[in-house]
N, C-alpha and C positions, 0 to 999 in steps of 0.2 A: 361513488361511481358517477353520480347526476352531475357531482361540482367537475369531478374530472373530464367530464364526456362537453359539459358547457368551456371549462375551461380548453379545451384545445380544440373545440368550434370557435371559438373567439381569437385561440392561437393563430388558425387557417383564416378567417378573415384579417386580420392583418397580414399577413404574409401574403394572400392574395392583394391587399391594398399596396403593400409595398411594393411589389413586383410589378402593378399597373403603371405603377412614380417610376420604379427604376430601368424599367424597358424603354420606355422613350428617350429617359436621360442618356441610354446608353448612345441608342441612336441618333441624338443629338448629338452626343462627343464622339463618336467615329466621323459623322458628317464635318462636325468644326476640324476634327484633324485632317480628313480627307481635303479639303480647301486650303487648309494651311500649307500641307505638301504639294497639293497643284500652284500654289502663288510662288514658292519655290522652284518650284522647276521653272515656270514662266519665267522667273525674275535670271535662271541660270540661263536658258534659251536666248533673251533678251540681252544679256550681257556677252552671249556667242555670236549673237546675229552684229553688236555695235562691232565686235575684233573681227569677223571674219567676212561680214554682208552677205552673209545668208546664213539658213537655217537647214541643218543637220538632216539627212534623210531618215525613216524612223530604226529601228533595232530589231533585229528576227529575236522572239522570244525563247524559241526552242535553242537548245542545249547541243544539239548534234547537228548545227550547222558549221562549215568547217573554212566557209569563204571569207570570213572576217573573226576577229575574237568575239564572244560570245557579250551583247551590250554594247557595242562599238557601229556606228550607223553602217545599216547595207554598203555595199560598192567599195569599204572605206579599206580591202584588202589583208593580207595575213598582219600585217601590223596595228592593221586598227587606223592608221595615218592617212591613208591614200586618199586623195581628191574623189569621190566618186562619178562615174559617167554616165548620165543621166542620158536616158534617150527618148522617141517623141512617147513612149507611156510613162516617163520619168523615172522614178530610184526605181533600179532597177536591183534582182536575188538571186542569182542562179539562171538568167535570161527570164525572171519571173519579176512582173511590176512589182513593187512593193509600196506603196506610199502610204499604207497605213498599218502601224506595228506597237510596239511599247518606245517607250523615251527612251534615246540611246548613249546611256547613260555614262559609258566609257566615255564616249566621244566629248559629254558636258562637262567631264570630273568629278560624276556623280558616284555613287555603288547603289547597288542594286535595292537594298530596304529605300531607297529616295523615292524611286518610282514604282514602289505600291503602295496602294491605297489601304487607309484603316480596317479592310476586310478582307484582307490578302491578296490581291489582287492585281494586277501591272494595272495603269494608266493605258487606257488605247491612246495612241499620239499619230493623229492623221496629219500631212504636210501637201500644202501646195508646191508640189513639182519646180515650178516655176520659180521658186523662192530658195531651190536648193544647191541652184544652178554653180558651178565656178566662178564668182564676178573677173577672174583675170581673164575668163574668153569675152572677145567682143560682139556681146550677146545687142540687140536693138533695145530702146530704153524710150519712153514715152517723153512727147512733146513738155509736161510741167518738168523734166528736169534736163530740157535742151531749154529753156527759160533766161530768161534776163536774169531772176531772181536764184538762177543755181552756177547759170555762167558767167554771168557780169562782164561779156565781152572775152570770155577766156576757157576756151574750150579744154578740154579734158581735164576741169578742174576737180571733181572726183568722182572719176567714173564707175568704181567701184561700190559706192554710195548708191549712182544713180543704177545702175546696174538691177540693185535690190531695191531700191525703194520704187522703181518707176519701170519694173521687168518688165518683159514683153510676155507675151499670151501662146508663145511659139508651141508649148508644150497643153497640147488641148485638151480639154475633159479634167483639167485639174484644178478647176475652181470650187471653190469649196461655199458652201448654204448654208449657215446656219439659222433654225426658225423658230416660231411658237408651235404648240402644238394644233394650232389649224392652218400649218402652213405658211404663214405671212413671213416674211424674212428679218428678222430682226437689224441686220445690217443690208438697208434697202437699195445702195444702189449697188447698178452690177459696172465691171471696167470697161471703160473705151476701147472701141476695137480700133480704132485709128490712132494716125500719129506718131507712131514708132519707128524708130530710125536707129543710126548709127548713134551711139554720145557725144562724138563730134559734130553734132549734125545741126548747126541753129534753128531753133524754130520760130520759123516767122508766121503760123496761123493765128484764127483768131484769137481772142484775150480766152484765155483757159476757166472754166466755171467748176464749180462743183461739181453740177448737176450732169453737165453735157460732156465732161471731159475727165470722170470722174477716173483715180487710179487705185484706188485707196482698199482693199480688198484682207479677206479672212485670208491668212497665212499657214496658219495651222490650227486644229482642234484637239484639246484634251479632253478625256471622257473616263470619268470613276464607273462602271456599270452599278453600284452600289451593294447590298446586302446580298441579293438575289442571283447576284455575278452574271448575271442573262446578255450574252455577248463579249463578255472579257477574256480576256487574254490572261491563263490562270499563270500561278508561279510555277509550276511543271513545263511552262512551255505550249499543252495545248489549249484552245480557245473553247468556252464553255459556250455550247450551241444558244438563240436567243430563245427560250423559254416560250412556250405555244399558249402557256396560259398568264402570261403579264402583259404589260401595258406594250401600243401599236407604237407611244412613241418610243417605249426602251427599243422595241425592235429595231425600228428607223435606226438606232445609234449602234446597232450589233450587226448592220448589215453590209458594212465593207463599202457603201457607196459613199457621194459625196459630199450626203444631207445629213446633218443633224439638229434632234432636236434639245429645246433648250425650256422647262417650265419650272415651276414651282412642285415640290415634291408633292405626291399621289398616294395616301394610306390603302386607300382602297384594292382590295385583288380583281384579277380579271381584268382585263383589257384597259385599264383606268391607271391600272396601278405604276408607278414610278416613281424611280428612286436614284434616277443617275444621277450623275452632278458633270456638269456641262463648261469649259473655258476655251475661249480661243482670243487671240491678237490678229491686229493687219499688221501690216509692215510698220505703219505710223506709231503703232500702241506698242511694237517692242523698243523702241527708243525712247520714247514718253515714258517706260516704265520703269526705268532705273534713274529719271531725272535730268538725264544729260547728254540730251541731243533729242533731235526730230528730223522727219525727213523733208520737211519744209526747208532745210537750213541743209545747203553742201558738206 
């Protein structure tokens, strides 16, 4: 009985040692998967924004909406096809804003296991407005790409380009922040408010700088809410409220506005803790990420 009683006390300490190895491991391989499917969708996004010049309004999760197919971007009608009509609160659901929702996967040629996460979960997929736009309406388009260097003396050489890369701001409240968790912006400058015109419009101001003339902005954001789902948009459709005892930054990212944040993961419970996994592109980053094109170049 003594041997037996030691022998499966010693059973129970390894098996507690195991379990200490294999819980992290797990966690570790849902986060590398979860990353691997967000560099996917970004890299399908990025190849929709190079064919279309713009980027996809996001996808109502829920099951029993009946104004577009189910996965097919808001606005985008009973076929899933239709242009949508963005107004000054942008993608618009039933006369109801939408701009942040799950990746709309129809509309990318995705199916539905694409954009959820290693823990069941949809992808939240927030979009700047601005970026969703029609490039065949003739929307105002900033000064660097009424440029020597986009027109070469020849107006409307690709308006549609410039359209998305060099949008105007028309659609307001739809910039997007992404930061560290004390706030500081990781992508530090914010857009030029001036300078916007028609795309036919030569620009004869001063020489255009980074700093002072800057266009280059967050487009969209994807957000895994991780393990604890606190803010996610579940696969049923409804969105799992943010958690009152996890961390201020997962909140920040489950709260519908137009901040989020972006740090190194958080073990710790209580207010400390997090576990989301953070991605977003500007305009410039979704061309740069398939290799073949930029928006420096017409």
């Amino acid at each position: 009985m003594i041997e037996l009683a030691v022998s499966l006390a010693v059973m129970g300490l390894v098996i507690a040692m195991c379990l200490q190895i294999a819980i992290p491991l797990t966690q570790q391989r849902k986060v590398s998967v979860t990353k691997d499917n967000m560099a996917r969708i970004i890299n399908t996004l990025s190849v929709y924004a190079q064919r279309n010049s713009r980027i996809p309004c996001p996808a109502d999760p829920t099951t029993t909406n009946t104004t577009q197919p189910v996965g097919a971007e808001v606005g985008s009608g009973a076929s899933g096809n239709a242009m949508p009509t963005l107004t000054a609160s942008g993608c618009m659901n039933n006369g109801v804003a939408y701009n942040e929702g799950i990746v709309p996967y129809r509309t990318l040629g995705l199916i539905k296991t694409d954009v959820i996460d290693a823990h069941g979960n949809y992808y939240t997929y927030r979009v700047n407005a601005n970026f969703a736009r029609d490039p065949t309406i003739a929307n105002n388009v900033h000064g660097w790409c009424r440029s020597s260097s986009w027109i070469s003396g020849v107006l409307n050489r690709n308006p549609m380009r410039a359209r998305f890369c060099c949008s105007d701001k028309s659609l307001a409240g739809q910039e997007l922040s992404v930061t560290d968790a004390s706030g500081v912006a990781l992508y530090p400058f914010t857009r030029d408010n001036s300078n916007y015109a028609a795309v036919d419009t030569l620009y004869a101001g001063p020489t255009l700088t980074q700093t002072s003339n800057n266009i280059t902005t967050v487009i969209f954001v994807l957000v895994s809410h991780g393990e604890n789902r606190s803010g996610a948009f579940l696969e049923d459709g409804n969105r799992s409220p943010s958690l009152s005892n996890t961390g201020t930054s997962e909140s920040e990212n489950g709260d519908a506005d137009t901040t989020y944040i972006y740090r190194t993961r958080v073990e710790l419970s209580g207010t400390a803790h997090y576990d989301d996994v953070v991605a977003w592109r500007t305009q410039d980053q979704v061309f740069a990420e398939t290799g073949s094109g930029s928006c420096a170049l017409p």
